[in-house]
C-alpha positions as CSV (number, residue, x, y, z in Angstrom):
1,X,0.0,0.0,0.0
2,X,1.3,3.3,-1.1
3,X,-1.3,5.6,0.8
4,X,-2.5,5.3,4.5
5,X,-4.5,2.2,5.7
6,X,-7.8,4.0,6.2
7,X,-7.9,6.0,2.9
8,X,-8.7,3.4,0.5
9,X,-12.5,3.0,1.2
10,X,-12.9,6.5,0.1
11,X,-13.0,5.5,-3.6
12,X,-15.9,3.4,-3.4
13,X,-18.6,6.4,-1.7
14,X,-21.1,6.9,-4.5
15,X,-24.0,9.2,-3.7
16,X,-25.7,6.3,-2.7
17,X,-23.0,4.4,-0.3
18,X,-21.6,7.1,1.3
19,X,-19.9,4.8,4.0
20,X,-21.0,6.4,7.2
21,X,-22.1,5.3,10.6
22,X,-23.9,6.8,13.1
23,X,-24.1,5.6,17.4
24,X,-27.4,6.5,18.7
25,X,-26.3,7.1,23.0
26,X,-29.6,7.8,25.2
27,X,-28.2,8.8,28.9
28,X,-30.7,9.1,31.7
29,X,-31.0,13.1,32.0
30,X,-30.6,15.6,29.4
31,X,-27.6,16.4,27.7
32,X,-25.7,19.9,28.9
33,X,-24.0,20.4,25.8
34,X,-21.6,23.8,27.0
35,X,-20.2,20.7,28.9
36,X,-19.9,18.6,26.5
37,X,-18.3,20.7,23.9
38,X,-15.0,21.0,25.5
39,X,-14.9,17.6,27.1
40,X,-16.0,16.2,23.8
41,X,-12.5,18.2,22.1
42,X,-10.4,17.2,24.9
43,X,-11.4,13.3,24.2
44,X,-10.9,13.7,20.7
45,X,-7.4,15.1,21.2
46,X,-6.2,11.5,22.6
47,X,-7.1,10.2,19.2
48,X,-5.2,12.0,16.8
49,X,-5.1,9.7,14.0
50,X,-8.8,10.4,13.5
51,X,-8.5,14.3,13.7
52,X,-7.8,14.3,9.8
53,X,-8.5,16.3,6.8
54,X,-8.6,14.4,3.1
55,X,-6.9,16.0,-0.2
56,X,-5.7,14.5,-3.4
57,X,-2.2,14.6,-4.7
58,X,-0.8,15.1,-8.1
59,X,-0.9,11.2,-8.4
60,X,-4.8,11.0,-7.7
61,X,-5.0,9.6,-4.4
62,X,-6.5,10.4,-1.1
63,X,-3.8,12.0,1.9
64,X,-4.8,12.5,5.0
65,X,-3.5,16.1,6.7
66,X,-3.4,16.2,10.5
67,X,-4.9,20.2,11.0
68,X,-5.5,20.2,14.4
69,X,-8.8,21.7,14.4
70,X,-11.2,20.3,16.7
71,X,-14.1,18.1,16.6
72,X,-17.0,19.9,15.9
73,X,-20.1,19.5,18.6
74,X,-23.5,20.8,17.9
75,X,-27.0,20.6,18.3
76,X,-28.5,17.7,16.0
77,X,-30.9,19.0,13.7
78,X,-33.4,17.2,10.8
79,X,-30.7,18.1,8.5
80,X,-27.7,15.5,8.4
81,X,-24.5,16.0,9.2
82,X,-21.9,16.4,6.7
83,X,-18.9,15.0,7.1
84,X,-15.8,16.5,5.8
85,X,-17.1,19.6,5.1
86,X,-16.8,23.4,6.7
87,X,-19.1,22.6,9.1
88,X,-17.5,20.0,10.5
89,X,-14.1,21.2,10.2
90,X,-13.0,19.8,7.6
91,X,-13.1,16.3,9.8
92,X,-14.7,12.9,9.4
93,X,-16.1,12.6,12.7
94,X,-18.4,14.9,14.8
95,X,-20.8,14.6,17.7
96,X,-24.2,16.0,17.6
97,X,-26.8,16.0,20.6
98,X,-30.8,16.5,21.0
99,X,-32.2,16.4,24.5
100,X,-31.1,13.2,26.2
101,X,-29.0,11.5,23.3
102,X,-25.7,12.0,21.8
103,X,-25.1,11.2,18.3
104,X,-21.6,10.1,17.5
105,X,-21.1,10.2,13.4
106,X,-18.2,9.2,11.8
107,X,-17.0,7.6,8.3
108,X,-16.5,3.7,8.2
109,X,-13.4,4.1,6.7
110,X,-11.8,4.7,9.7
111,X,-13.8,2.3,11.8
112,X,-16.5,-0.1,12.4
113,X,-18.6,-0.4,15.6
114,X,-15.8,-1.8,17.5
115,X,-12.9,1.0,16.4
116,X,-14.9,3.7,17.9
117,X,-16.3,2.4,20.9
118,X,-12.9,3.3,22.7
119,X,-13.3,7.1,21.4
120,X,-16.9,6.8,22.3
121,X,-16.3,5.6,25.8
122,X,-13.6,8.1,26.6
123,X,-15.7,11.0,25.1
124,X,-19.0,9.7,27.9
125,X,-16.4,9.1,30.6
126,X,-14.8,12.6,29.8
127,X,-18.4,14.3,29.5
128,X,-20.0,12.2,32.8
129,X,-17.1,13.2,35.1
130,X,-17.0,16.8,34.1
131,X,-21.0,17.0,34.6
132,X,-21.2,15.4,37.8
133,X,-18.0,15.6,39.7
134,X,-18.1,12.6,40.2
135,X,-15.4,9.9,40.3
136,X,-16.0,7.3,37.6
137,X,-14.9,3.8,36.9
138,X,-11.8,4.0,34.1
139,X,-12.0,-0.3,34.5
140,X,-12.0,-1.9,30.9
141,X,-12.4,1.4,29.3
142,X,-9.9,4.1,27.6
143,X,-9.9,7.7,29.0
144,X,-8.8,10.8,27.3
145,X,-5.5,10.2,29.9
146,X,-4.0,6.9,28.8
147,X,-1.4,7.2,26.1
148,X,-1.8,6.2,22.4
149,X,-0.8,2.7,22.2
150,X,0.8,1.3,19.1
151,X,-1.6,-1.8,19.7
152,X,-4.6,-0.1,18.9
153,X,-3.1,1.7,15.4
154,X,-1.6,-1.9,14.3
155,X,-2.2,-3.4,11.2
156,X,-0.8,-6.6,9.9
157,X,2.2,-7.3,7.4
158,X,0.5,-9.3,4.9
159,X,3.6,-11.0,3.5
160,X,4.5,-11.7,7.7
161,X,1.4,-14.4,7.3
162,X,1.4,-17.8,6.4
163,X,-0.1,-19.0,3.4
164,X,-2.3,-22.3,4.9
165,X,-5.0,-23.1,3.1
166,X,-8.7,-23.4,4.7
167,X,-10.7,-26.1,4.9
168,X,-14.0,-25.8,3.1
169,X,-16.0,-22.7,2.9
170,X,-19.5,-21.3,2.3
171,X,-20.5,-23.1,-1.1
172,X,-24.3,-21.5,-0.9
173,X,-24.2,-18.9,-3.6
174,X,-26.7,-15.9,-4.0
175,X,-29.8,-16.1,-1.9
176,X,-33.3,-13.8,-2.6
177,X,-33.1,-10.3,-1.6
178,X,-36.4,-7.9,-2.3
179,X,-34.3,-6.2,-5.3
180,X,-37.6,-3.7,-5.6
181,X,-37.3,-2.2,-2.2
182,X,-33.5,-1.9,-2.9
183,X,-34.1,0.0,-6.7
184,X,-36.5,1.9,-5.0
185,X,-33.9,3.5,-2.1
186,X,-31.1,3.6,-4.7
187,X,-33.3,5.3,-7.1
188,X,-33.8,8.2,-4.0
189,X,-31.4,7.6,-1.5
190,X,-31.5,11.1,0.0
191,X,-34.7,9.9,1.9
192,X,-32.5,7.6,3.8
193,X,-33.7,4.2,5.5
194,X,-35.4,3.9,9.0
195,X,-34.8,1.8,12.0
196,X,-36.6,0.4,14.7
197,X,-35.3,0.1,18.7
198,X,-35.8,-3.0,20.3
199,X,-34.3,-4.2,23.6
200,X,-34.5,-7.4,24.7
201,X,-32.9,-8.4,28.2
202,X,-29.2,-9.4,28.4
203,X,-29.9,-12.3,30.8
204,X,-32.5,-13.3,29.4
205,X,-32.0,-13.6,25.4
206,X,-28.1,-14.9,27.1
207,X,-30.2,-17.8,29.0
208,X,-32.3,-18.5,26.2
209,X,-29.6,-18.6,23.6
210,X,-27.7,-21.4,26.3
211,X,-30.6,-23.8,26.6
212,X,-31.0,-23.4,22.5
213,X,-27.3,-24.1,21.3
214,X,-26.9,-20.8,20.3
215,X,-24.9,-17.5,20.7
216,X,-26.5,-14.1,20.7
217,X,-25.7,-14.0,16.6
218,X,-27.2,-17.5,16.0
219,X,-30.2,-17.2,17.5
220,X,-31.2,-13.8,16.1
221,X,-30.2,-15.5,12.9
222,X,-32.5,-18.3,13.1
223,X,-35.4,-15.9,14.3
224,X,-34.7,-13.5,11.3
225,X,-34.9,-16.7,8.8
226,X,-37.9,-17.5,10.7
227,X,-39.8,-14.3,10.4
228,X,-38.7,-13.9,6.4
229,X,-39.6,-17.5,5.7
230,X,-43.4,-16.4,6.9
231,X,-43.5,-12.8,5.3
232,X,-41.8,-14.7,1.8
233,X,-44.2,-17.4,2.4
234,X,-45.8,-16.8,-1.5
235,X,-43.2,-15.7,-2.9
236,X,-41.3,-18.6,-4.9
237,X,-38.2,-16.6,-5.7
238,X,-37.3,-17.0,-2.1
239,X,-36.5,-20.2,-1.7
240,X,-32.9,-19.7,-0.4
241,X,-32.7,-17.3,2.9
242,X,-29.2,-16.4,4.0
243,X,-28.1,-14.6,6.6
244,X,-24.2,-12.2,6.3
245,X,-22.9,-12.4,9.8
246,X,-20.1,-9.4,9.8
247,X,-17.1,-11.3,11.5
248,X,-14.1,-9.0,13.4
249,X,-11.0,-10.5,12.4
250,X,-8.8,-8.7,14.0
251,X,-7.0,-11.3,16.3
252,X,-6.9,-13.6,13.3
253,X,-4.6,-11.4,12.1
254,X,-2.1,-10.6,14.8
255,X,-3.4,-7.3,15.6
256,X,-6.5,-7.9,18.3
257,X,-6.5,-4.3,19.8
258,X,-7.1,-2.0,16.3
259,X,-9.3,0.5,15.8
260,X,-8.9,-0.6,11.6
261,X,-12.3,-2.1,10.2
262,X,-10.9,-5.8,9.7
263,X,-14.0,-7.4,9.1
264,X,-15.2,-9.9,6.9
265,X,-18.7,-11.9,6.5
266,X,-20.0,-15.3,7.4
267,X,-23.0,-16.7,5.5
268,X,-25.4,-18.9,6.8
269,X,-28.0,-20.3,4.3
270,X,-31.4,-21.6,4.8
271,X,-34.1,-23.0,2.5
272,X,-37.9,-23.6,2.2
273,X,-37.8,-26.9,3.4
274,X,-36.2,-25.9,6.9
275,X,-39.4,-23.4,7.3
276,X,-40.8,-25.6,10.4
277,X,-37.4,-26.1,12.0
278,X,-37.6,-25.2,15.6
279,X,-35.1,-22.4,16.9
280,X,-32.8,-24.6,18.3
281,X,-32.6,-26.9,15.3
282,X,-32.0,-23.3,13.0
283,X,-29.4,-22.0,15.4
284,X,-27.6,-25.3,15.4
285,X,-27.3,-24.9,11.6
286,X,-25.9,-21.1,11.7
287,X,-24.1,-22.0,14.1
288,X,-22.1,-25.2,12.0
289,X,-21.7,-22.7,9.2
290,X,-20.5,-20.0,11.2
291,X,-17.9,-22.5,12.6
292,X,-16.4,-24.0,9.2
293,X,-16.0,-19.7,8.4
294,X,-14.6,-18.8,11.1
295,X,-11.2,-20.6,10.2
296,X,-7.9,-18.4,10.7
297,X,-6.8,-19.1,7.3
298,X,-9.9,-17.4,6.1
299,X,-9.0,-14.3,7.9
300,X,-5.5,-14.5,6.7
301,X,-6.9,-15.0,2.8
302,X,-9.5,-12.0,3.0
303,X,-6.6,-9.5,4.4
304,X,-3.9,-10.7,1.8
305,X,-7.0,-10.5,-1.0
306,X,-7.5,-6.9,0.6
307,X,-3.5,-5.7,0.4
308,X,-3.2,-7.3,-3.0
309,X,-6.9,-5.2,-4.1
310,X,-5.2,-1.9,-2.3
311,X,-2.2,-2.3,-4.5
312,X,-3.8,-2.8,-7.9
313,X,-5.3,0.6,-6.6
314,X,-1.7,2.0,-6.1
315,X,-0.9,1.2,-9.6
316,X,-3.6,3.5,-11.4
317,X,-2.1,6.5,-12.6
318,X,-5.3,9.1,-11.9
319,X,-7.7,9.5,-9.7
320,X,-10.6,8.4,-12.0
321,X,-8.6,5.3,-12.8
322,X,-8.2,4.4,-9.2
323,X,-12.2,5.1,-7.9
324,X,-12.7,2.7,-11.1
325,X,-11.1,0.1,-10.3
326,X,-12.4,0.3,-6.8
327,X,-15.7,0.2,-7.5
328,X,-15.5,-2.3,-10.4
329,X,-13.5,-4.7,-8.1
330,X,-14.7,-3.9,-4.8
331,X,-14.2,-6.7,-2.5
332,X,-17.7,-5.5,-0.3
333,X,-19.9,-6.1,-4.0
334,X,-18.0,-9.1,-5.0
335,X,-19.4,-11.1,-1.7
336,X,-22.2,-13.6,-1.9
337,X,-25.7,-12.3,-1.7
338,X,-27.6,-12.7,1.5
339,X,-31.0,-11.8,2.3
340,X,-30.4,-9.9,5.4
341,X,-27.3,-9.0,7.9
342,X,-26.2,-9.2,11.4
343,X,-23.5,-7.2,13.3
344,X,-22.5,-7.5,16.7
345,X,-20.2,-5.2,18.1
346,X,-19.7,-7.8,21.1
347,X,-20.4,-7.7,24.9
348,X,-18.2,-4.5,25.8
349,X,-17.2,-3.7,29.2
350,X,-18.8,-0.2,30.2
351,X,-17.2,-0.1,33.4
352,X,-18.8,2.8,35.3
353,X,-20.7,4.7,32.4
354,X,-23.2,2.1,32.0
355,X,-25.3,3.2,35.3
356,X,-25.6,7.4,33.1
357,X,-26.9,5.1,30.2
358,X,-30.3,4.1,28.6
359,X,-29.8,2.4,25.3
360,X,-26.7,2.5,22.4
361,X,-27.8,1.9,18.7
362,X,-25.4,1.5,15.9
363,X,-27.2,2.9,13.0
364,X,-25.8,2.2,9.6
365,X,-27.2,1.9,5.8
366,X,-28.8,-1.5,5.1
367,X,-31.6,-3.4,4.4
368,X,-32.8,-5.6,6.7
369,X,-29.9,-4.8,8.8
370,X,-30.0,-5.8,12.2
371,X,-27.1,-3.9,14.2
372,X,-27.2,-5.5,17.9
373,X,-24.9,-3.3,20.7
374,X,-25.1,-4.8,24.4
375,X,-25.2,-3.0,27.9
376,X,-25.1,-5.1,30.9
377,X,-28.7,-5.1,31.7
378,X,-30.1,-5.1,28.1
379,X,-29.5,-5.9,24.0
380,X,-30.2,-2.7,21.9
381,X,-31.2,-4.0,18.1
382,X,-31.4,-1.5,15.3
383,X,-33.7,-3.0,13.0
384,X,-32.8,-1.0,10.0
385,X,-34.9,-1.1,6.3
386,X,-35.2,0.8,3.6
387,X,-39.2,1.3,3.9
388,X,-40.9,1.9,7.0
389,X,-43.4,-0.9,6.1
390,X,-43.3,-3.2,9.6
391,X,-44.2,-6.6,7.5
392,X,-41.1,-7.6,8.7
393,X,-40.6,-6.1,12.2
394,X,-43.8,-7.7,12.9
395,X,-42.8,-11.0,11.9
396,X,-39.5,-11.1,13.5
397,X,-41.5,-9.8,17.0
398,X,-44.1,-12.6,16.5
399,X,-41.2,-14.6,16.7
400,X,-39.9,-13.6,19.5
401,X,-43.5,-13.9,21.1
402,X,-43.8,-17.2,20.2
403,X,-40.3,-18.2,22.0
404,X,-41.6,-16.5,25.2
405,X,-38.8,-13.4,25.1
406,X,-40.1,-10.1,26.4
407,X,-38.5,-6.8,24.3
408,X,-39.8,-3.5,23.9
409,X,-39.9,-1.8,20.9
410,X,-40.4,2.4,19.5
411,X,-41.8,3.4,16.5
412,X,-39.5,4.1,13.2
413,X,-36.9,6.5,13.3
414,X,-35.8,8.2,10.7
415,X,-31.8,7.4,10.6
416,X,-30.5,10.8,9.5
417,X,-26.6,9.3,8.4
418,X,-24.4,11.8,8.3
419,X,-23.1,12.7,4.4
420,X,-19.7,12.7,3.2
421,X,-18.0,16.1,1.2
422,X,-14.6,14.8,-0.5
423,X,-12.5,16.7,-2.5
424,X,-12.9,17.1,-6.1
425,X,-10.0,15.6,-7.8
426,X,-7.9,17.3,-10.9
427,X,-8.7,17.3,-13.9
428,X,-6.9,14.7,-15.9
């Protein structure tokens, strides 16, 4: 790789994939945001290496600049974010706030879920003390004190990793997706997709997932197939269901504590004759596919795939001839299709902020999309689609009726992603 590690992404954002995340925090009391402002810049001067501007150099590709301004903090408003512009200073990430929530938005190629949570946790921990001076908890969490550890800006020397082949691998192909609700976002994607809240309890989805052979991941997977099986019921297109679990790979690789979006996907497919399986018979099955996946040597292919992909990008001579080939060869579009998605971020330790919190959603752009965060009392899904038709949030809660699990859910919100400004490259 020529450039740096985190630029690359930034030739695939099209005006309909713009790449960006957005982590929906609700605290317990209001948000005093002349407090948070400056304990929200202090926090975000412990990590540097996101405090970045983007420009493109006489060869066509994307440099980051280190400016020093600060991250902006402002009032959300019904008007996205957008990122790398004037508003924003000229940075990729920025926190907004409304009432009781803070909004942290960023651009994924930086980080996932994961890479940010340590930013995110020293920003509450910065903003909690400060507004309650009050001692809190620093146990399993970074605070705008610790140094910058090399650790967490690691990224792995391809050529360093051995070259073992896998055993097996997904062999399911393409599976149905509702390609009309799709054209129709893509078509307009300024209107933006919606998600609904739902939290379920952490003991209790944890106790049920133990009794039914199943993780968190597998048994939202087998409910998810279960739900789309009933809403695709007519539908004879649908007759393969798969579910894309997003897999961290990080420790795979040799570098377990980056905040670099190593991720890849796991599929696990399901047909019309496995309609009437029982949870625990469907989780099984994710579960046996997730575990042939989940093989080191995959890991080690998809980053040596990625490094090779990065340097094919190198060797463009312009700017349009690089976003080219990135889009035409994108690794994200060359995956297997799966009917729906599932990310979770993992069971982070919150150490003494999670008694100021109410809820944490990841909100990203996808279609039946289910983004799962956990605090220690409760899972927080964002059920994201493209329509805010609740055919399928009502299936996938009759479900979850049917197995006897309690959950509350809110109405749709509107996710409001931030946008992404770039700069416009030479003419060449």
């Amino acid at each position: 790789m020529k450039y740096e590690f985190d630029s690359y992404l930034l030739y695939e954002v099209t005006p309909a994939v713009a790449y960006t995340v957005k982590v929906k925090i609700q605290l317990k009391e209001t948000v005093d945001g002349q407090i948070l402002r400056p304990a929200a810049e202090r926090a975000f001067r412990r990590f540097w290496y996101f405090a970045k501007t983007v420009r493109i150099d006489d060869e066509g590709g994307y440099v980051f600049d280190n400016t020093g301004m600060p991250i902006v903090v402002r009032e959300e408003t019904d008007k996205p974010v957008i990122l790398g512009s004037a508003e924003t200073n000229g940075l990729y990430f920025c926190i907004t706030y409304s009432d009781k929530t803070i909004f942290f938005n960023f651009t994924h190629n930086f980080c996932g879920g994961s890479g940010a949570m340590p930013w995110i946790q020293a920003t509450l921990w910065q903003y909690l003390t400060d507004r309650y001076h009050t001692v809190i908890s620093r146990e399993g969490i970074i605070t705008p004190d610790d140094p910058v550890y090399a650790k967490e800006m690691a990224y792995p020397d391809s050529e360093s990793l051995p070259d073992d082949k896998p055993l097996g691998g997904y062999k399911g192909g393409n599976s149905y997706i509702p390609m009309e609700e799709y054209m129709t976002y893509f078509s307009n994607p300024t209107v933006g997709t919606v998600f609904y809240p739902i939290e379920i309890g952490n003991k209790e989805l944890i106790k049920y997932a133990k009794e039914n052979d199943g993780s968190p991941n597998s048994i939202i997977c087998a409910m998810l197939f279960k739900a789309l099986s009933r809403v695709y019921r007519d539908n004879p297109q649908a007759a393969q269901i798969s579910g894309k679990i997003v897999c961290n790979y990080r420790k795979d690789v040799g570098c377990p504590d980056t905040y670099r979006d190593l991720v890849r996907t796991l599929h696990v497919k399901y047909t019309a004759d496995m309609t009437d399986w029982d949870i625990e018979k469907l989780s099984t099955a994710a579960r046996g596919s997730m575990y042939l996946q989940m093989q080191p040597e995959f890991s080690i292919q998809e980053y040596k795939k990625l490094i090779d992909h990065r340097d094919e990008i190198d060797a463009r001579k312009t700017f349009r001839e690089k976003a080219e080939y990135a889009l035409t060869n994108s690794l994200l579009r060359a995956d297997v299709t799966d009917t729906f998605t599932i990310s979770y971020v993992g069971n982070l330790n919150w150490g003494g902020l999670a008694e100021y919190i109410d809820s944490v959603y990841s909100i990203t752009d996808g279609h039946l999309m289910l983004e799962i965060n956990s605090l220690p009392e409760k899972f927080c899904i964002s059920f994201e689609q493209f329509t805010d038709e609740k055919k399928y949030l009502n299936a996938f809660l009759q479900v979850l009726d049917e197995e006897g699990i309690s959950y509350t859910v809110g109405e749709a919100e509107p996710t409001r992603l931030p946008g992404i400004q770039l700069p416009v490259p030479h003419s060449n």
